[in-house]
ZAVO-478640 format. One record per residue (C-alpha): residue in one letter; x, y, z. Coordinates in steps of 0.25 Angstrom, whole numbers, padded with zeros to 4 digits, always signed. Each point is the difference from the previous one (the first is absolute). Layout:
<nodes>
AXYZ;...
</nodes>
This chain:
<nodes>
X-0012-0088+0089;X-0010-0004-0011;X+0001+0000-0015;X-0011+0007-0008;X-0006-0004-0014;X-0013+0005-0007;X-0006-0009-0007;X-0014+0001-0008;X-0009-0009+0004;X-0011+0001-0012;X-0012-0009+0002;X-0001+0005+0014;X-0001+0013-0003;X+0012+0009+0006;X+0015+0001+0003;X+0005-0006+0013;X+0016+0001+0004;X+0005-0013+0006;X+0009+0001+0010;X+0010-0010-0002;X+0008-0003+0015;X+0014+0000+0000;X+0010-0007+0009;X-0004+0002+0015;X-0007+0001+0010;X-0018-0001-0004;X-0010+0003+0009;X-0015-0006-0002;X-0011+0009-0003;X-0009+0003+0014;X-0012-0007+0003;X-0013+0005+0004;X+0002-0003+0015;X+0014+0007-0002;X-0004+0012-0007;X-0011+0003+0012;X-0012-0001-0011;X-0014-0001+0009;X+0008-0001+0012;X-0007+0007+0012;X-0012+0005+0005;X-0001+0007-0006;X+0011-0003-0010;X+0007+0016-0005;X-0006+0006-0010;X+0013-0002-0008;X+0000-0014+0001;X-0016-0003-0003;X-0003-0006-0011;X-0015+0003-0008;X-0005+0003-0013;X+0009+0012-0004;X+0013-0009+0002;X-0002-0014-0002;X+0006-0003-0013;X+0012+0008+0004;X+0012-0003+0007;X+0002-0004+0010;X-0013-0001+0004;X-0003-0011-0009;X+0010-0008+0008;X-0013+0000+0008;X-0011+0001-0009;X+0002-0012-0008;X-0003-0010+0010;X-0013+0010+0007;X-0007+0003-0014;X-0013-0004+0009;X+0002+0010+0010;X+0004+0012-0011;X-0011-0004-0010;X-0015-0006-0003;X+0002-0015-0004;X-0009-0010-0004;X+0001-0015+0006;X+0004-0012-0009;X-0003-0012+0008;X+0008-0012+0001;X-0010-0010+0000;X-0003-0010+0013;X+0011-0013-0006;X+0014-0001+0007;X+0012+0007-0004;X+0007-0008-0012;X+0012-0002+0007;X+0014+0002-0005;X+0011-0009+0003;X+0015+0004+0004;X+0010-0004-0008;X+0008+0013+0007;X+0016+0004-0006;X+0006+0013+0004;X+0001+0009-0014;X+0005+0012+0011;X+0014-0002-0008;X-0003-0003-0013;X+0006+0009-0009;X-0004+0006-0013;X+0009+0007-0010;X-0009+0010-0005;X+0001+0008-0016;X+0004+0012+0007;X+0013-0007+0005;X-0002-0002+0014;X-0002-0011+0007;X-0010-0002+0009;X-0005-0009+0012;X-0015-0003+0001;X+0001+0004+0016;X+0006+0014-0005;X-0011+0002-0010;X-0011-0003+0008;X+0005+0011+0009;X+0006+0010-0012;X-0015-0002-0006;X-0009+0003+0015;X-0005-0014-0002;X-0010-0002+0012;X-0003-0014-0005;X+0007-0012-0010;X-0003-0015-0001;X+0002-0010-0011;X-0005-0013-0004;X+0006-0011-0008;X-0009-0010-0006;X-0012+0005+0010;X+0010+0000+0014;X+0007+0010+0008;X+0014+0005-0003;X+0000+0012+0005;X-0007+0011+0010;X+0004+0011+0006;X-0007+0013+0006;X+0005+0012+0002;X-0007+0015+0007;X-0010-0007+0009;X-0004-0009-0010;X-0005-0015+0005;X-0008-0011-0009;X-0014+0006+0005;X+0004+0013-0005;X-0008+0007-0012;X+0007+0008-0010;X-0005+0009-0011;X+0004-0006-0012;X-0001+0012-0011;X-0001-0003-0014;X+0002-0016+0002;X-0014+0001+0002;X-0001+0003-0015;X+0005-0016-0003;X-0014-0003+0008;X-0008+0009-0007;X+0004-0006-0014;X-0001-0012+0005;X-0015+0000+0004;X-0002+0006-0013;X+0004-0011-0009;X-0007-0009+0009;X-0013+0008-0006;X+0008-0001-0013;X+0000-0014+0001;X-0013-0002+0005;X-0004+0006-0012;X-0005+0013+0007;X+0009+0010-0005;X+0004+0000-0015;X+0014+0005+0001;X+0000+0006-0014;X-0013+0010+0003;X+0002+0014+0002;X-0002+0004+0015;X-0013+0007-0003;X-0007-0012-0001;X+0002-0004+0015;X+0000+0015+0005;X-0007+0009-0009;X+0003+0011+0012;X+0013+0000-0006;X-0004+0001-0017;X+0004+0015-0002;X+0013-0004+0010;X+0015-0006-0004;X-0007-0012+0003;X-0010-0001-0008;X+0005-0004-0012;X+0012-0008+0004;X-0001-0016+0002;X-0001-0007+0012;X+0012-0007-0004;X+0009+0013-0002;X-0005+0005+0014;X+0006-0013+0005;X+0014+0002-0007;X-0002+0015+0003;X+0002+0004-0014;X-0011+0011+0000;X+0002+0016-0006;X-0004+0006+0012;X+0006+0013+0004;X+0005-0004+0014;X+0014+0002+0008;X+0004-0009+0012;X+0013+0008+0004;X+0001-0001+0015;X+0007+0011+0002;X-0007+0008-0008;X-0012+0008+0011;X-0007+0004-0013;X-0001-0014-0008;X-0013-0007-0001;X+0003-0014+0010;X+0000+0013+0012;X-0016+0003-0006;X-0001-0013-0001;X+0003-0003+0016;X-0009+0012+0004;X-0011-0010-0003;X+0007-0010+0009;X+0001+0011+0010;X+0017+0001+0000;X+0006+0013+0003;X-0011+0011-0001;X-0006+0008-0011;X+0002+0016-0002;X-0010+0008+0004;X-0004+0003-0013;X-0001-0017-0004;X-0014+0000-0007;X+0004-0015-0007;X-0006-0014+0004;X+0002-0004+0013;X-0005-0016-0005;X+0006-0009-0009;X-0011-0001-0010;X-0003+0016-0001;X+0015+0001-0002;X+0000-0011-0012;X-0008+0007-0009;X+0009+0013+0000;X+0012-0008-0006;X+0002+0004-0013;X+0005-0006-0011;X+0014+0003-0006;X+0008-0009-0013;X-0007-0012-0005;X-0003-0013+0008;X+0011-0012+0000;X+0011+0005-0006;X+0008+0003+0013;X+0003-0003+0013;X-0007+0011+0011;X+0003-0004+0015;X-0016+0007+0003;X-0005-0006+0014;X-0015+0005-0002;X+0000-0011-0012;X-0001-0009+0010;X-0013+0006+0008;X-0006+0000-0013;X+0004-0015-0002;X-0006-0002+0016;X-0012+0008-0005;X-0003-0011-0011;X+0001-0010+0010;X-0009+0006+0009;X-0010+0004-0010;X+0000-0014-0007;X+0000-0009+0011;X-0008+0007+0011;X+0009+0001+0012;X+0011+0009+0005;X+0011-0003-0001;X+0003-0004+0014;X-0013-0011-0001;X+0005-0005-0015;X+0016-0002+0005;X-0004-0006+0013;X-0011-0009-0006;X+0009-0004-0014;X+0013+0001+0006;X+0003+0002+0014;X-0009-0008+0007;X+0005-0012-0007;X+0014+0002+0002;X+0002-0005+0014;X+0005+0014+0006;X+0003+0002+0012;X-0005+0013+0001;X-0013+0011-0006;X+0006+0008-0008;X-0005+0014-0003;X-0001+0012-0011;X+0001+0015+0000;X-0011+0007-0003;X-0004+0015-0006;X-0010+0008+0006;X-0011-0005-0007;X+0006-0015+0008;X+0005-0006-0014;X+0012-0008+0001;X+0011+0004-0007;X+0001-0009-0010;X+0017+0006-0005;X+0006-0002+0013;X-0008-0002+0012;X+0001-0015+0005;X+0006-0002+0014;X+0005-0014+0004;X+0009-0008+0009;X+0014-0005-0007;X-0004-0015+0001;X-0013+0003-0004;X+0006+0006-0013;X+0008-0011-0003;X-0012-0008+0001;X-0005+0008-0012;X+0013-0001-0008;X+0003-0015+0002;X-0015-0001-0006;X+0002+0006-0010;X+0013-0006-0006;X-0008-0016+0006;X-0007+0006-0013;X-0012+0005+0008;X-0002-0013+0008;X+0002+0000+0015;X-0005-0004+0013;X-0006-0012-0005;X-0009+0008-0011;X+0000+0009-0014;X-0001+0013+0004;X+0004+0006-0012;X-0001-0006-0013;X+0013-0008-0005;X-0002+0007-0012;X-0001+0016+0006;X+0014-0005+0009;X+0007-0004-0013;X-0002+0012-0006;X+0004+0007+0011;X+0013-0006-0001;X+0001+0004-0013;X+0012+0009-0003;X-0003+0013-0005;X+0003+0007-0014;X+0011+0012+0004;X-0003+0007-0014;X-0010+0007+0006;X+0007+0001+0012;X+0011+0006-0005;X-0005+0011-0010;X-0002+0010+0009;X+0009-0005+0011;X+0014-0001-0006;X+0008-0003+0013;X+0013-0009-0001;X-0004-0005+0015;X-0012-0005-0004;X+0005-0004-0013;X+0011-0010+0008;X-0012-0005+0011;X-0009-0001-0012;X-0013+0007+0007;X-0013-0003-0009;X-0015-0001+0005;X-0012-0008-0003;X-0015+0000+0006;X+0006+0008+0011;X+0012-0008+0004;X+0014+0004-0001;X+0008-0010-0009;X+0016-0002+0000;X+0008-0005-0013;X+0011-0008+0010;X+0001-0014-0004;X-0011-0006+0010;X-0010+0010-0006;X-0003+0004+0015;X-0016+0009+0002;X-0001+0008+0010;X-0010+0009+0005;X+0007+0014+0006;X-0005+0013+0009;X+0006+0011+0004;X+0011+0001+0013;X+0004-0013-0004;X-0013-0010+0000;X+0003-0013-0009;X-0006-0015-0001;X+0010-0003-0011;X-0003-0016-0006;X+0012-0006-0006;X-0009-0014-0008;X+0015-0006-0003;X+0006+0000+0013;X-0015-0001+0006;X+0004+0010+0010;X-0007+0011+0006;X+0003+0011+0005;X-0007+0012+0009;X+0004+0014+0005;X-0006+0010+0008;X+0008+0012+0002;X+0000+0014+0003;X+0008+0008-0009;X+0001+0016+0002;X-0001-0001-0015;X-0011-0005-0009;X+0009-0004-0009;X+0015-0003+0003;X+0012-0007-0007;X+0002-0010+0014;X-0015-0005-0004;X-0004+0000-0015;X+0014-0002-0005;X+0009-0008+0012;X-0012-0007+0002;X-0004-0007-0013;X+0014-0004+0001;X+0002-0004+0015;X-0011-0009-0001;X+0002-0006-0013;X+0013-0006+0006;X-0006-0006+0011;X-0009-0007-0008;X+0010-0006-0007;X+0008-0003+0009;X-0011-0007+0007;X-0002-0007-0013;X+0014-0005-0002;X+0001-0003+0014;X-0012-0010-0002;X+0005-0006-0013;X+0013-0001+0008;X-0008-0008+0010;X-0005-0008-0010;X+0012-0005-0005;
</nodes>
């Protein structure tokens, strides 16, 4: 028997109900290989998976790990050094157990199946804790990343920013006069970074009529009406966003900011965004893997949500950046970009125009396109949809990664057990090592 409770979900734009599992028996989702998906030669037509249905359930049980075989992508190269490695310190969190604000209490090993994890691993002070795969899923395994991607983006920005090649405070239209009669051209770099532009915009999944579905025709999700005569690339599609409120007085969850923040980059530095992460970034971290981006028809990476990596390789990138840019023997991004990552972020707002006591109590704010958390380790994380997360806890030093495939974009499980879950292993790693410590 399940318990039912709606609960509004503001920032991420849509109601979700949350089933919360009474006593009994509990039964794991499906995997891909157990659900029949791409199973056959052919596999049925009920069970293939494409264009039309990929960011659907269950399909995406499939998708999220084959985005090279749905989609045109773009390499990002890892470079020619070794792999930095990461050293085991392994524990078995399976059992740890959580008391969550919603009253139930709830075992890591059951939440990584309640949420449709495909991937989870920790690290504590830059080793191993904890890994565990799940739906086909192994350590060489690429997974679409969504909006973490975002975290990215900003990042290379303000490594611009601090180079002194972007002004933060300029209007947009400096940089990309294409956007000047757009939302965008008035606004500041800086507000696109903390998406606190007036643009008039919705991103409610399940709505088929809001703008993130035009948006996704550009990145060839799902496919347009036969009477669809919009955009069908990012840049054409930029420049029909229109303006709505005033700039930096609130909170607005707008995922084409972020295309805009990655057409800046390109612009300004002369690569795409594939060579500029691989060159600045990437190839510097000691990955063990290339990593790769979506592209639109026009092969523009998605700069809001198209980055695919392996879990290790995306705790490389976390671990990074709470070493406060420093890893693998070098720089690789500015100390000073890193700390202001780290930075908390201002929940007023945030919270004038999403008023929701859940995010209230897990004290959701954002900042230059990371996600920040008002729990007492400050914790940053960068967050996609179906449950994607590199979350970097500075006071604990832990990081944490998720790769998931969620039949929701946004669910209760992820964006509010989650926060939760995973502040609790940290500090419980944190107190275990002080304990350790004497």
């Amino acid at each position: 028997m399940l318990a039912t409770a709606t609960i509004r979900i503001g920032c991420l734009g849509l109601c979700l109900v949350a089933a919360g599992t009474c006593a009994g028996d509990y039964t794991p989702p499906k995997t891909a290989a157990e659900l029949g998906l791409m199973q056959g030669e052919p596999p049925p037509l009920e069970k293939r998976v494409d264009q039309s249905n990929f960011m659907q359930a269950p399909y995406n049980r499939w998708a999220l790990q084959h985005m090279r075989e749905l989609v045109p992508t773009r390499e990002v190269p890892r470079g020619s050094g070794a792999p930095t490695p990461l050293e085991d310190n392994g524990q078995d969190l399976d059992d740890f157990t959580v008391p969550l604000a919603s009253g139930r209490n709830l075992s890591v090993k059951r939440w990584l199946q309640e949420s449709y994890t495909d991937g989870f691993l920790v690290l504590h002070r830059g080793k191993l804790v904890y890994e565990r795969y799940f739906n086909g899923q192994t350590p060489g395994s690429h997974h679409q990343m969504f909006s973490a991607t975002k975290s990215f983006t900003g990042t290379m920005l303000l490594m611009l920013a601090d180079e002194g090649k972007v002004d933060l405070q300029s209007p947009v239209r400096e940089y990309l006069p294409e956007l000047k009669s757009s939302a965008y051209g008035d606004a500041s770099v800086q507000q696109v970074l903390d998406m606190t532009v007036g643009v008039q915009y919705s991103e409610a999944y399940t709505d088929p009529n809001a703008d993130i579905w035009k948006y996704g025709f550009v990145f060839g999700i799902g496919k347009a009406p036969g009477n669809y005569r919009g955009p069908l690339n990012i840049h054409d599609y930029l420049v029909t966003l229109k303006k709505r409120g005033q700039h930096g007085e609130a909170f607005h969850y707008v995922t084409p900011d972020t295309d805009v923040l990655g057409w800046i980059v390109r612009r300004v530095s002369g690569q795409n965004l594939s060579q500029f992460f691989s060159a600045r970034i990437w190839s510097k971290l000691g990955a063990e893997h290339d990593a790769f981006y979506w592209l639109d028809h026009g092969a523009t990476e998605m700069a809001g949500g198209g980055l695919n990596i392996t879990l290790r390789d995306g705790a490389r990138l976390g671990q990074m950046i709470l070493q406060q840019g420093r890893y693998n023997g070098s720089q690789i991004v500015p100390r000073k970009v890193a700390s202001r990552v780290l930075q908390k972020g201002d929940p007023v707002p945030f919270n004038r125009f999403y008023q929701d006591p859940w995010y209230e109590q897990i004290g959701y704010a954002y900042h230059d396109q990371w996600w920040t958390f008002n729990n007492s380790h400050k914790a940053v994380s960068a967050i996609g949809v179906h449950g994607q997360f590199i979350y970097i806890d500075p006071e604990a030093q832990v990081v944490i990664v998720k790769q998931s495939s969620h039949p929701e974009a946004e669910s209760i499980s992820n964006e509010v057990d989650g926060p939760q879950i995973m502040h609790a292993i940290a500090n419980s790693l944190m107190e275990r090592d002080s304990r350790a410590n004497g």
